[in-house]
BAVEXFI-824372 format. One record per residue (C-alpha): y negated, x negated, z; residue in three letters. Coordinates in pm, 1 decimal. Layout:
BAVEXFI-824372
    north     east       up   r
        Y        X        Z ALA
...
***
This chain:
BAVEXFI-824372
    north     east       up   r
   1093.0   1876.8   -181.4 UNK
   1468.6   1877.4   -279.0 UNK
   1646.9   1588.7   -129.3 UNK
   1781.7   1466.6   -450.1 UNK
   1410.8   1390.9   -518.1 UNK
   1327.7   1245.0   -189.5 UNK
   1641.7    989.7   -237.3 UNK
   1456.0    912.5   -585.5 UNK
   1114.5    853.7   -396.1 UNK
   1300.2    625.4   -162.8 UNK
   1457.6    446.0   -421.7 UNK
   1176.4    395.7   -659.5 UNK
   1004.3    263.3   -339.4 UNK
   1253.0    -21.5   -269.4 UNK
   1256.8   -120.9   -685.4 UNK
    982.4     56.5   -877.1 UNK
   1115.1    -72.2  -1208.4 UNK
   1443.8    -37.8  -1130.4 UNK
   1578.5    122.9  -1471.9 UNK
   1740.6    489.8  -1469.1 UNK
   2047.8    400.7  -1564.3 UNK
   2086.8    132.3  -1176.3 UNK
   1896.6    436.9   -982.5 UNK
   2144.3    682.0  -1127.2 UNK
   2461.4    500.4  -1051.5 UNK
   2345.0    446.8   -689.9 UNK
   2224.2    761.9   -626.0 UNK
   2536.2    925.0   -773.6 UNK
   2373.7   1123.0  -1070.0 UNK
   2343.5   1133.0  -1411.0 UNK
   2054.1    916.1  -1616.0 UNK
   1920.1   1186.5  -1800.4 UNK
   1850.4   1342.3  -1445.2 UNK
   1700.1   1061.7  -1301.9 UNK
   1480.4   1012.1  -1593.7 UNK
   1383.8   1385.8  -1575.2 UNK
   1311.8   1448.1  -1200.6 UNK
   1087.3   1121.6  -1193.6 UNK
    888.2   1238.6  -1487.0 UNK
    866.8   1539.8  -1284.7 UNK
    762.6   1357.1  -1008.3 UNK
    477.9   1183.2  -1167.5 UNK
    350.2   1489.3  -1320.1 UNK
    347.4   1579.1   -964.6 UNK
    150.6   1265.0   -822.2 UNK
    380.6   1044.7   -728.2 UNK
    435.1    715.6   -912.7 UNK
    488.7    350.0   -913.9 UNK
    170.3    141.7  -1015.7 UNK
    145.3   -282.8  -1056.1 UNK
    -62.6   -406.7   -791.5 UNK
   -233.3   -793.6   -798.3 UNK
   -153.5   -971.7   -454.8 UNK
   -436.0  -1169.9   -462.1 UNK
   -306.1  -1336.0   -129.7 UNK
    -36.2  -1541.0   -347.0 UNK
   -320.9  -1698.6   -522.4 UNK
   -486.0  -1799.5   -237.5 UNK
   -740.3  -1544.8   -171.6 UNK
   -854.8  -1383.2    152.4 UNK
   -716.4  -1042.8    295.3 UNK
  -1033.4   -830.3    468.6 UNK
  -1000.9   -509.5    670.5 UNK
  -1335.3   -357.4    663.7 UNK
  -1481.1    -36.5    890.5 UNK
  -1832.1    116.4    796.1 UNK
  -1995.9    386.4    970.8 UNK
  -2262.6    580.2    744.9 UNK
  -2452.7    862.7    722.7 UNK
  -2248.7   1192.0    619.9 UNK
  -2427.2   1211.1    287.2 UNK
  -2386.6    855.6    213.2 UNK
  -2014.2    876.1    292.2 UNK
  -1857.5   1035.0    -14.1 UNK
  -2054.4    824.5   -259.4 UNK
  -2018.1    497.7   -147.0 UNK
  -1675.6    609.0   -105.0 UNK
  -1634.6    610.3   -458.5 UNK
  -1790.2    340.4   -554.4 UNK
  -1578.2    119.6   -327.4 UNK
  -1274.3    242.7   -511.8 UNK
  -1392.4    181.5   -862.0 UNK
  -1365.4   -186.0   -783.6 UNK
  -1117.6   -440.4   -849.5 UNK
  -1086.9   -578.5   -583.4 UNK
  -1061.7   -344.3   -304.5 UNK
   -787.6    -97.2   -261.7 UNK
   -660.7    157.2     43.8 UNK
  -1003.5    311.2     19.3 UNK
  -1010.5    590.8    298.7 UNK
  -1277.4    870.2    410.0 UNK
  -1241.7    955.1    744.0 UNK
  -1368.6   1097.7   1076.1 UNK
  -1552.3   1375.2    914.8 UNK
  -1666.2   1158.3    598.7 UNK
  -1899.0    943.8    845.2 UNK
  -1659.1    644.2    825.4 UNK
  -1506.0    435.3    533.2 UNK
  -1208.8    212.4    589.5 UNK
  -1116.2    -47.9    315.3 UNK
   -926.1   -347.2    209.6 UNK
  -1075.4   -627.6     -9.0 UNK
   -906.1   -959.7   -121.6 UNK
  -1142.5  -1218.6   -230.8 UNK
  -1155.0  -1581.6   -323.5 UNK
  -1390.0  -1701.1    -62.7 UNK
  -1531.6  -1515.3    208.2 UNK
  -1903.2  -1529.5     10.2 UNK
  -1762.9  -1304.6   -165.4 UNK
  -1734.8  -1021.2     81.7 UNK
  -1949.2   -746.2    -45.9 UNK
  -2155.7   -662.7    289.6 UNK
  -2472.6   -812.9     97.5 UNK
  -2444.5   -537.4   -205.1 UNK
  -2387.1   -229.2     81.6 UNK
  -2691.5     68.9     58.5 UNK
  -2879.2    108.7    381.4 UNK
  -2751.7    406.2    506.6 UNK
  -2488.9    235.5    697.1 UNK
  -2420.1    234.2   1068.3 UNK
  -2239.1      9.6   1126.0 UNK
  -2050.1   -262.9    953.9 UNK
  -1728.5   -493.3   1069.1 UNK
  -1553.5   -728.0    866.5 UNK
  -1190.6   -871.5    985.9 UNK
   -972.1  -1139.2    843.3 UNK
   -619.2   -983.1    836.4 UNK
   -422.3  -1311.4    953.2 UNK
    -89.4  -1201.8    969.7 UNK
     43.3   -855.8    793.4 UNK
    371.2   -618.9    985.3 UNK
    441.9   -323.4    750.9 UNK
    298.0   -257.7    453.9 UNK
    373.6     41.6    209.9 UNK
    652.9    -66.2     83.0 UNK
    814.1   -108.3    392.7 UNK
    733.8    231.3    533.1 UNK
   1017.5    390.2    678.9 UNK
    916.4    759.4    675.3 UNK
   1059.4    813.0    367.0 UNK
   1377.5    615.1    456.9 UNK
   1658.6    841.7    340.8 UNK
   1903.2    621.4    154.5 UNK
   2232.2    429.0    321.4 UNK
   2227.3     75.2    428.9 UNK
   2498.7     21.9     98.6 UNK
   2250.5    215.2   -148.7 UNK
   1935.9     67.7    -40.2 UNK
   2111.4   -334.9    -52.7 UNK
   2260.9   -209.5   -437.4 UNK
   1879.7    -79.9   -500.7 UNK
   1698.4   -411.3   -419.0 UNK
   1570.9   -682.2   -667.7 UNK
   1664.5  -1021.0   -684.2 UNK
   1365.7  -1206.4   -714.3 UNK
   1430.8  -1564.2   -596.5 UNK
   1098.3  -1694.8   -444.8 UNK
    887.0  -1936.6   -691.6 UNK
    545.7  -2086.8   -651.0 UNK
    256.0  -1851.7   -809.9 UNK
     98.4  -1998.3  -1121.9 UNK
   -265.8  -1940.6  -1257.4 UNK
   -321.4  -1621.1  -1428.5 UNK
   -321.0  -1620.1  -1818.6 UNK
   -495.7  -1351.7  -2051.3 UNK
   -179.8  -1187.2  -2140.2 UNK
    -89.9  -1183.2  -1747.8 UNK
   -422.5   -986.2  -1662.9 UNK
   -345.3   -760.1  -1987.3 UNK
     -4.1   -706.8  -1855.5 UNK
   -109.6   -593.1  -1522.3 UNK
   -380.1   -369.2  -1628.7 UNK
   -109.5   -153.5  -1811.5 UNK
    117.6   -208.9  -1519.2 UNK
   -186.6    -56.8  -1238.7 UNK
   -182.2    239.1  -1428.6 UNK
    177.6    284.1  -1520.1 UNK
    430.4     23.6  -1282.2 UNK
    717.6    159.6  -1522.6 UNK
    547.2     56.2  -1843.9 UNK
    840.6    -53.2  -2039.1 UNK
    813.0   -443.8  -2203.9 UNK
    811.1   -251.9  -2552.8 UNK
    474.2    -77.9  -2453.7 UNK
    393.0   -383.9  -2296.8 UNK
    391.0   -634.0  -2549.0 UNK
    252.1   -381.7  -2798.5 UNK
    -51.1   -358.6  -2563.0 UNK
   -100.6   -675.5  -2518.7 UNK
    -46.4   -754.2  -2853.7 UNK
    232.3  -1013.7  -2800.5 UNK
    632.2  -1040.9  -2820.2 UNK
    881.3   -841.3  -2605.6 UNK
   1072.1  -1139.7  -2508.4 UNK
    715.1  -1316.6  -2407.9 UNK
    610.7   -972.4  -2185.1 UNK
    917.5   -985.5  -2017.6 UNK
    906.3  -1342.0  -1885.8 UNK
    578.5  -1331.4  -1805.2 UNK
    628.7   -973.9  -1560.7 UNK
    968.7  -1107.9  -1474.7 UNK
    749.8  -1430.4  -1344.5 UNK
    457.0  -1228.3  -1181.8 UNK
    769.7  -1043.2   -959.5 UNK
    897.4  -1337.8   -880.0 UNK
    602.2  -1553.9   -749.9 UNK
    478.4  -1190.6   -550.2 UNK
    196.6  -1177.3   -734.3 UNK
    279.7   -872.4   -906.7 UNK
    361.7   -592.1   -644.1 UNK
    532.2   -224.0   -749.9 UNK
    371.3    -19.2   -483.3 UNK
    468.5    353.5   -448.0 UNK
    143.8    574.1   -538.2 UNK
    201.0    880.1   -360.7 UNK
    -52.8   1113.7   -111.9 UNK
    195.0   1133.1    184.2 UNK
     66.3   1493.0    240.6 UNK
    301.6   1561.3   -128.2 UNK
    629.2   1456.3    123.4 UNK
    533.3   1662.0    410.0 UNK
    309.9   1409.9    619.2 UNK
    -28.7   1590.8    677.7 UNK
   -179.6   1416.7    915.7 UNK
   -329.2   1047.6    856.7 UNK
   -529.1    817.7   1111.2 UNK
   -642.0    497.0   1106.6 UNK
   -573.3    264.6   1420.9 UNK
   -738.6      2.1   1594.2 UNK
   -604.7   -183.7   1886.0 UNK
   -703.1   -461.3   2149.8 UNK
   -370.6   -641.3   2181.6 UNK
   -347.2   -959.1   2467.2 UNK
   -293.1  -1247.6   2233.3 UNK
     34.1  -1327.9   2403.2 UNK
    168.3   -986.3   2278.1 UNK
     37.6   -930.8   1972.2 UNK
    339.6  -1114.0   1742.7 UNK
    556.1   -837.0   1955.4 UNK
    315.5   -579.7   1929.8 UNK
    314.4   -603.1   1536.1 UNK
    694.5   -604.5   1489.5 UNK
    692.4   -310.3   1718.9 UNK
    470.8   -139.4   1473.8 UNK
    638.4   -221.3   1151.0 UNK
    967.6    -49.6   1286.4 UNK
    831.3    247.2   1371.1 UNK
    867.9    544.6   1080.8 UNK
    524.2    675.6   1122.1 UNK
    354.6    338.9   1060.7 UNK
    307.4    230.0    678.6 UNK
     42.2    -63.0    720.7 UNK
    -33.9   -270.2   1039.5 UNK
   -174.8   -628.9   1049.6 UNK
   -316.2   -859.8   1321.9 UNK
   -709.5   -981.7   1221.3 UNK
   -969.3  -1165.3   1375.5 UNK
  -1214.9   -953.0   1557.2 UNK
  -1191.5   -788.8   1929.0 UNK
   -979.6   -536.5   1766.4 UNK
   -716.6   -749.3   1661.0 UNK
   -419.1   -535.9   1551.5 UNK
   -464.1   -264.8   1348.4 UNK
   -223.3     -4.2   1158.6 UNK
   -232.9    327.2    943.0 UNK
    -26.4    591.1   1043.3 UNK
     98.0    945.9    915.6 UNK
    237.5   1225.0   1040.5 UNK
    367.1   1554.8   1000.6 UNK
    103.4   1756.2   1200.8 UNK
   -180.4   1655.3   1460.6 UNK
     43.2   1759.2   1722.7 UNK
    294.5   1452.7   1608.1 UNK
     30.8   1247.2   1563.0 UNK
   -113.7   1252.4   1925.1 UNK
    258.4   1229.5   2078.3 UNK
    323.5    942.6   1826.7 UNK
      0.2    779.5   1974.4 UNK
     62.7    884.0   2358.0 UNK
    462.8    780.8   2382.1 UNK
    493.0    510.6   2176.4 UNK
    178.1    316.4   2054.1 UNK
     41.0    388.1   2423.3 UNK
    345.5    226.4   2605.5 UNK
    371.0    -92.0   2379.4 UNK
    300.2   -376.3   2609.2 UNK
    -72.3   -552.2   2580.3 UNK
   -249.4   -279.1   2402.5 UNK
   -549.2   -266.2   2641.8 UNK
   -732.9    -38.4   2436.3 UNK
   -708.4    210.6   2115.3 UNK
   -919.0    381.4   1864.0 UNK
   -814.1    591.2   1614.4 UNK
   -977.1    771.3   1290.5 UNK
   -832.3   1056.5   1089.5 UNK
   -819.5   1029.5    739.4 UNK
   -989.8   1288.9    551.7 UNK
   -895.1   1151.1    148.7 UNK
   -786.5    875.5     25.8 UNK
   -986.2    756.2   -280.9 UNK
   -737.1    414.3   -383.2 UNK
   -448.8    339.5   -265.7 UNK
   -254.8     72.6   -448.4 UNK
***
């Protein structure tokens, strides 16, 4: 990938909606080229979608693990990903394992009741406190200090609201398409301009809408994925976390509840990175007692 492109994919990372005209002026290129190489780049697979933090409305983050049989593992798979409310949907270790998040309202609603039988093994773990995320991921961390502050939104903090019906039409265009303009918007959801643009400039501001870059890592040159899961001495797992979340491989880690109580997905550019990644510097991070890892076969969902 050309590094003019790479400096877009950073920069659509830190402001997904940022509009050509900002992106260009940072990055030191025309418009019409920035508008061109990122239509490119979505043709390509890489794109911004609108993603519902349910955690601002008070719901509950879950991490969950299942173990199945190797038929059973594609399907359900799938059908984990068509819902709404889970998302980083991964097949791993062969397809015999499934690794998910959910957010829900109330713990009831945890979906371990509606599972088929060919599972394994099931665990369930309240993510308490989240490190990194994917928008924070620094592998793809090729702009300046200057360009990256100049890229950023302002978005003072504001309490979340409930959700109307033109909100929830307004993100469903935005899941798909985190660009959607507020022309395409309102015409969807079959109100004003001015009104779509308040309302998503709200949503931003309240985090409840997220712009998450939608991109399979293996598309910038990181082949290798894994799943981790750590046991982390209480007293070290705040330092433990932040640890994590500076480290480029690293583009989700989170402490749950659970005996494994810090856990992170990686990527990097080969196996043979992956295992020095996990041997000098997760291995020598102070109270990880123990550590199990998973390789990601596909991704079904990510944002």
């Amino acid at each position: 990938m050309e590094s003019i492109d790479l400096r877009l994919v950073h920069a659509l990372q830190i402001d997904g909606r940022a509009p050509f005209a900002k992106i260009a002026g940072v990055l030191g290129i025309s418009e019409h080229t920035a508008a061109r190489r990122c239509q490119r780049l979505k043709e390509r697979g890489i794109r911004v979608r609108g993603a519902l933090n349910r955690f601002r409305l008070g719901h509950h983050a879950w991490t969950l693990r299942l173990r199945c049989t190797p038929d059973a593992g594609p399907v359900l798979a799938q059908a984990l990903a068509r819902r709404n409310d889970t998302f980083w949907v991964h097949l791993m270790s062969g397809g015999t394992e499934i690794s998910c998040l959910q957010q829900v309202e109330s713990p009831d609603e945890l979906l371990l009741d509606r599972l088929p039988r060919r599972l394994v093994d099931v665990s369930a773990h309240n993510i308490l406190r989240g490190f990194a995320s994917p928008g924070t991921w620094r592998g793809i961390a090729c702009l300046t200090e200057e360009e990256v502050a100049a890229l950023q939104p302002e978005h003072p903090h504001e309490p979340p609201s409930e959700l109307t019906a033109l909100d929830e039409a307004f993100l469903k265009v935005l899941q798909a398409d985190g660009r959607a303009g507020f022309a395409e918007l309102a015409t969807k959801a079959g109100t004003s301009e001015s009104t779509a643009r308040r309302r998503v400039e709200h949503l931003r501001r309240t985090g409840v809408l997220e712009l998450q870059l939608d991109a399979d890592p293996a598309l910038l040159g990181f082949a290798t994925q894994a799943r981790l899961w750590m046991r982390v001495r209480p007293r070290h797992l705040a330092e433990a976390g932040a640890a994590l979340a500076g480290h480029s491989e690293v583009y989700f880690a989170a402490a749950t509840t659970g005996p494994a109580n810090l856990v992170a997905s990686v990527t990097c550019r080969s196996s043979g990175d992956l295992y020095r990644y996990l041997t000098e510097r997760v291995g020598v991070l102070e109270g990880v007692g123990e550590l199990e890892s998973a390789p990601v076969l596909r991704t079904l969902k990510r944002a």
